[in-house]
C-alpha positions in Angstrom: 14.8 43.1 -10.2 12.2 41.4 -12.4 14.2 41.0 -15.0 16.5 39.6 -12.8 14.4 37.4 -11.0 12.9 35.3 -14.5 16.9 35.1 -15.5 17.8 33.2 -12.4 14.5 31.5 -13.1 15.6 30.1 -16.3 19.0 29.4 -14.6 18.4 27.3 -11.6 14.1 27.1 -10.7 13.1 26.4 -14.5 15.9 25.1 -15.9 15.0 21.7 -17.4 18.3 19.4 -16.5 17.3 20.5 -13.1 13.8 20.7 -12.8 12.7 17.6 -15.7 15.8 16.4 -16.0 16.2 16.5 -19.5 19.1 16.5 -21.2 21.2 15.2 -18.5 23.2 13.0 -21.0 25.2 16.3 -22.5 25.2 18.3 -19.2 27.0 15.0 -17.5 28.7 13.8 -20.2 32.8 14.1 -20.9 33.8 15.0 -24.5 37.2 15.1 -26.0 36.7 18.7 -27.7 35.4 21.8 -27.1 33.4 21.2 -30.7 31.7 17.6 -29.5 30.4 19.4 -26.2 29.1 22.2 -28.3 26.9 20.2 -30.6 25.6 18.2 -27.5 24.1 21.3 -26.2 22.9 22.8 -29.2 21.5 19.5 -30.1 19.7 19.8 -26.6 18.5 23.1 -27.1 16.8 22.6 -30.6 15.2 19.5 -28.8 13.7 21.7 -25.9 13.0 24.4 -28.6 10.9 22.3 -30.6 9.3 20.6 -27.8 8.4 23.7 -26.6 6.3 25.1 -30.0 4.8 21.8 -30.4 2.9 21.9 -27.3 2.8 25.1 -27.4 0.8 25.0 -30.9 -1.2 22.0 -29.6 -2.2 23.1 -25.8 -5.6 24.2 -26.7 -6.5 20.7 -28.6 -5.6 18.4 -25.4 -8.4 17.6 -23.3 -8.4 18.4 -20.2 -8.7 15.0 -18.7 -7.6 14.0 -15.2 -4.7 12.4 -15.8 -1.3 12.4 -14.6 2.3 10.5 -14.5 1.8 10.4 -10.5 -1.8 8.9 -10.9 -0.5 6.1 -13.0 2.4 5.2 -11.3 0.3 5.2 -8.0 -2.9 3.0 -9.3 -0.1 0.6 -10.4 1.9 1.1 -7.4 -1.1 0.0 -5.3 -2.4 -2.9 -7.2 1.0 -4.2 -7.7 2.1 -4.3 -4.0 -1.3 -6.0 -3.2 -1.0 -8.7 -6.2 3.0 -9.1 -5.1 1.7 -9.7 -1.4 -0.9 -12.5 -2.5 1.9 -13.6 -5.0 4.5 -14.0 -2.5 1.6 -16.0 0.0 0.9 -18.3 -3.4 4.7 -19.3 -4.0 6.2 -19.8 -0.8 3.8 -20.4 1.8 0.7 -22.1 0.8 3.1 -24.0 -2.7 1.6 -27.0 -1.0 -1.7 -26.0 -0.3 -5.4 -27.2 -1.5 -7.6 -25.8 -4.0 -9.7 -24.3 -1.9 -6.8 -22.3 -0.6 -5.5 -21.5 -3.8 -8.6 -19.7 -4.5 -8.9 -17.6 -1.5 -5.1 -16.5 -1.8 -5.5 -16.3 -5.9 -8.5 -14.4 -5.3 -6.6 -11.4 -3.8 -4.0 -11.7 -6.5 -6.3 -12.2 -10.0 -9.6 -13.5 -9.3 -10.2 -14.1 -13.5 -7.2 -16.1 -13.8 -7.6 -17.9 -10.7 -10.8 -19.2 -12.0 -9.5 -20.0 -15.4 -6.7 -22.1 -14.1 -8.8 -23.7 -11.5 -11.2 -24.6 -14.0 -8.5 -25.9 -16.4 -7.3 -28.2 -13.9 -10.9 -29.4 -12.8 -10.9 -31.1 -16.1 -8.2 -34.0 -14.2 -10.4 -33.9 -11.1 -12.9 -36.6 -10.4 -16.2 -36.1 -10.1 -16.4 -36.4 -5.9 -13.5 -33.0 -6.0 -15.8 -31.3 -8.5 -17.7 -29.2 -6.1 -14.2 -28.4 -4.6 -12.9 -26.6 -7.7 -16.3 -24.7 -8.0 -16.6 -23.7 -4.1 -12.6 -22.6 -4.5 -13.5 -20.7 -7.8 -16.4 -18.7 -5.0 -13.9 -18.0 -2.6 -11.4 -16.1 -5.0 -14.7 -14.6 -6.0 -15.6 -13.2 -2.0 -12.1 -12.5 -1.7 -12.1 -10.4 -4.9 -14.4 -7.7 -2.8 -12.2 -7.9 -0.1 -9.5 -6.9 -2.1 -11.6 -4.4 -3.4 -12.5 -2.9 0.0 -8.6 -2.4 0.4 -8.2 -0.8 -2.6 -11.2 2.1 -2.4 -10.3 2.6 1.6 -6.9 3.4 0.4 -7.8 6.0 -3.0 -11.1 7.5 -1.4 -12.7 6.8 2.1 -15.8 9.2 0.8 -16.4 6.5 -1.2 -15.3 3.3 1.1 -18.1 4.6 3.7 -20.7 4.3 1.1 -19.7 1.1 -0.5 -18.2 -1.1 2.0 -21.7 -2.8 3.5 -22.7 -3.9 0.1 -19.0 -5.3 -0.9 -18.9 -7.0 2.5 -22.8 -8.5 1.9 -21.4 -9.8 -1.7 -18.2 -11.3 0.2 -20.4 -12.7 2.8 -22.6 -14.2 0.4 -19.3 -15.3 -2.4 -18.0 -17.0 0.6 -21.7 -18.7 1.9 -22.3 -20.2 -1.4 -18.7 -21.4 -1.3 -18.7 -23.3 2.1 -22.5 -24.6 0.9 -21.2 -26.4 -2.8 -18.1 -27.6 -0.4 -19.5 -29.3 1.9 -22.5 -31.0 -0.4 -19.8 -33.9 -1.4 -16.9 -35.3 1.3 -13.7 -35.9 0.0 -12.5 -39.6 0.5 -9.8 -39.8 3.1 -7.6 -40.9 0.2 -7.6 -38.1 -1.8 -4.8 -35.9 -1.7 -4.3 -32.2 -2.1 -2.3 -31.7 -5.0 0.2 -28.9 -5.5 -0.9 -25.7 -7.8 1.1 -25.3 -10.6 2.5 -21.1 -11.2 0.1 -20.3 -13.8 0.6 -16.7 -13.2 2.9 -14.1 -13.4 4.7 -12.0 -11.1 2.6 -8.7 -10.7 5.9 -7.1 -10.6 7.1 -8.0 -13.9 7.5 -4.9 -16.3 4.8 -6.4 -18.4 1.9 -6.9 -15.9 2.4 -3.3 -14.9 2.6 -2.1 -18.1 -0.8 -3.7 -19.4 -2.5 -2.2 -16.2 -1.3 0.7 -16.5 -2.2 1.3 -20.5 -5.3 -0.2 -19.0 -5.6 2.9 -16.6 -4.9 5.5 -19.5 -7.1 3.8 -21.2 -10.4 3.8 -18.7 -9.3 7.5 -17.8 -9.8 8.4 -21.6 -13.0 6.7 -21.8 -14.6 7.8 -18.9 -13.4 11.7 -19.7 -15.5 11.7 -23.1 -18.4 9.2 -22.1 -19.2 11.5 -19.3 -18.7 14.7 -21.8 -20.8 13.3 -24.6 -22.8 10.6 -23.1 -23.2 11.6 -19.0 -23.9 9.2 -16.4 -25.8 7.4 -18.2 -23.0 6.8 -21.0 -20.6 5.7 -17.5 -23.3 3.0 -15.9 -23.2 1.1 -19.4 -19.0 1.7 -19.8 -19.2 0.2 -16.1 -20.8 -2.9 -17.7 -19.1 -3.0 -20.4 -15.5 -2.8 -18.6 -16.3 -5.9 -16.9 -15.2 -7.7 -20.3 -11.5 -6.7 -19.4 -9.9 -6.1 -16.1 -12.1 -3.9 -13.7 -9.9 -2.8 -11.4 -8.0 0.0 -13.5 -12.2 1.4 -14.6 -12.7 1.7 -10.8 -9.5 3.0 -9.7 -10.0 5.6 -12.2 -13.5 6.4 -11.0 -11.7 7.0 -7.4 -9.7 9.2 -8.6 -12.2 11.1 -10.3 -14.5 11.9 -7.5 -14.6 15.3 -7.7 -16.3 15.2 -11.0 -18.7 12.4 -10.3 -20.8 12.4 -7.9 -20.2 9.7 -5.3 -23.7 7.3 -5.6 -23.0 7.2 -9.2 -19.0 6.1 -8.4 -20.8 3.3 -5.9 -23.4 2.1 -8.4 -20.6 1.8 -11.2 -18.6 0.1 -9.4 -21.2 -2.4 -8.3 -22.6 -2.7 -11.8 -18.7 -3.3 -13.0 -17.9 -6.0 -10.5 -21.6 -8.0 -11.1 -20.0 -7.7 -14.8 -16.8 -9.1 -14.1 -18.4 -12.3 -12.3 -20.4 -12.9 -15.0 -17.7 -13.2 -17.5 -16.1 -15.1 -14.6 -18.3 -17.7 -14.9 -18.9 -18.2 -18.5 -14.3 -18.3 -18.8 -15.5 -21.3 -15.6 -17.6 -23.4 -18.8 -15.4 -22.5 -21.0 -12.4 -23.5 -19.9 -13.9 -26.5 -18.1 -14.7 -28.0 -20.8 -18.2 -29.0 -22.7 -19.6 -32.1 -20.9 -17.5 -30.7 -17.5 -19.2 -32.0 -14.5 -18.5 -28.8 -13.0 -21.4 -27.1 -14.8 -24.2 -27.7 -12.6 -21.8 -26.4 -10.0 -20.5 -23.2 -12.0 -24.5 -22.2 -12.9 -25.8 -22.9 -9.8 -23.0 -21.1 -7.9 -22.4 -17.8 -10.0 -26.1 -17.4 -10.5 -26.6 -17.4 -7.0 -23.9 -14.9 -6.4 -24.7 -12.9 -9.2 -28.9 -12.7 -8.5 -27.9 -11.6 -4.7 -25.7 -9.0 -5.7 -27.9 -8.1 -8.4 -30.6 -7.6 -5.7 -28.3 -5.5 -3.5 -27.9 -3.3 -6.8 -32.0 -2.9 -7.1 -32.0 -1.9 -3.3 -29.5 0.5 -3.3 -30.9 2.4 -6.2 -34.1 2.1 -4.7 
């Protein structure tokens, strides 16, 4: 009965056009001889042969790192339909809209390119809109947490509980700063609000998902060997480090993860990683506004006040 059991097993349970669908293209396929179909399925079964001592040879020198096809697609899944949502706000409702709401609605989208494109496009501004492109560059900023709050509530509420007051302070504040720098200079009543050019891609395109998502393999490779040779320590300065690239697919992968990190040191790296990311922020704001900008009193003054509160929050929660 055993025996019979693991031969209907390799039949129908484990058979792999059924089960991994793999080699679907000779099972399904029409041939005009007897000979053609033949070779198709011996062609098959050397492939699943030697796929089959290859990993079997190799098992014991993969690392056992958390990582799997359904935690990719699903990081990416996520992210995208947020981006796509913020995307689709961008396009076709607000087209027309200010700079200010360009930032709010880019924020949820990219908040580093929305900053980089506002900032090129401050360089055409005149100097009573500068504060505008600085206090819209804030808001993408504030809405950045936000957007961050949706994404941990939705991976890990363990870790939304402990992390949500000090991502709402930093929004708060973002946001404060924002409304402060905007309402230091009036616009003149003749100024108009002038259309945002599509400096940024669909997060739908095969391409954006596919950077996030070598992104994600990426971060989940790091963090595995940091925390085996290096411990927490080695993760808070990868936390810092990470917030030279894109941040979200580091934190994701922390969420994910939080059965083998504890949760305070999950909150404090993702804290540390986003203070990170708004300090690159800023110095892509000089950058690409150019060296004599007028924006620059504005940018330092701004960021640095962002980043020193939320640098304080980081002190007290350790403390």
């Amino acid at each position: 009965m055993n025996n019979f059991k693991v031969l209907m097993n390799g039949i129908v349970k484990e058979n792999p056009t059924f089960v991994l669908l793999l080699g679907m293209c000779p099972t399904l396929g029409t041939t005009s001889s007897a000979i053609n179909g033949m070779g198709m399925g011996l062609a098959t079964m050397f492939v699943l042969i030697c796929s089959n001592v290859v990993i079997s040879a190799i098992k014991n020198l993969i690392p056992d790192i958390n990582l799997t096809p359904y935690s990719i697609w699903l990081a990416t899944v996520v992210v995208s339909g947020i981006s796509y949502l913020s995307y689709l706000l961008k396009r076709y409702v607000f087209h027309e809209s200010g700079v200010l709401v360009s930032g709010i609605i880019g924020g949820l989208y990219s908040s580093t390119a929305t900053i980089s494109v506002l900032a090129r496009k401050s360089r055409k501004a005149s100097e009573q809109e500068a504060n505008e492109y600085v206090a819209a560059m804030l808001l993408a900023v504030s809405m950045m947490f936000l957007r961050f709050m949706i994404l941990i509530l939705i991976f890990s509420r363990e870790i939304f509980t402990s992390i949500y007051p000090y991502l709402l302070i930093m929004s708060v504040v973002a946001a404060v700063v924002a409304w402060f720098i905007h309402s230091r200079h009036r616009r003149s009543k003749d100024m108009t609000d002038e259309s945002e050019d599509e400096d940024s891609s669909n997060p739908l395109e095969f391409k954006v998902a596919l950077i996030f998502a070598t992104l994600f393999v990426v971060f989940t490779v790091l963090t595995h060997y940091t925390l085996v040779y290096a411990g927490t320590g080695g993760l808070n300065l990868l936390s810092f480090v990470s917030g030279l690239s894109d941040i979200t697919p580091f934190i994701l992968n922390l969420l994910q993860n939080t059965g083998s990190v504890a949760v305070l040191v999950v909150v404090a790296c993702s804290m540390q990683a986003i203070i990170s990311n708004i300090l690159v922020n800023m110095f892509y704001a000089l950058f690409f506004a150019g060296k004599g900008s007028k924006l620059r009193p504005w940018i330092l003054g701004g960021f640095g006040t962002v980043i020193g509160v939320n640098l304080v929050l980081l002190l007290f929660f350790y403390l």
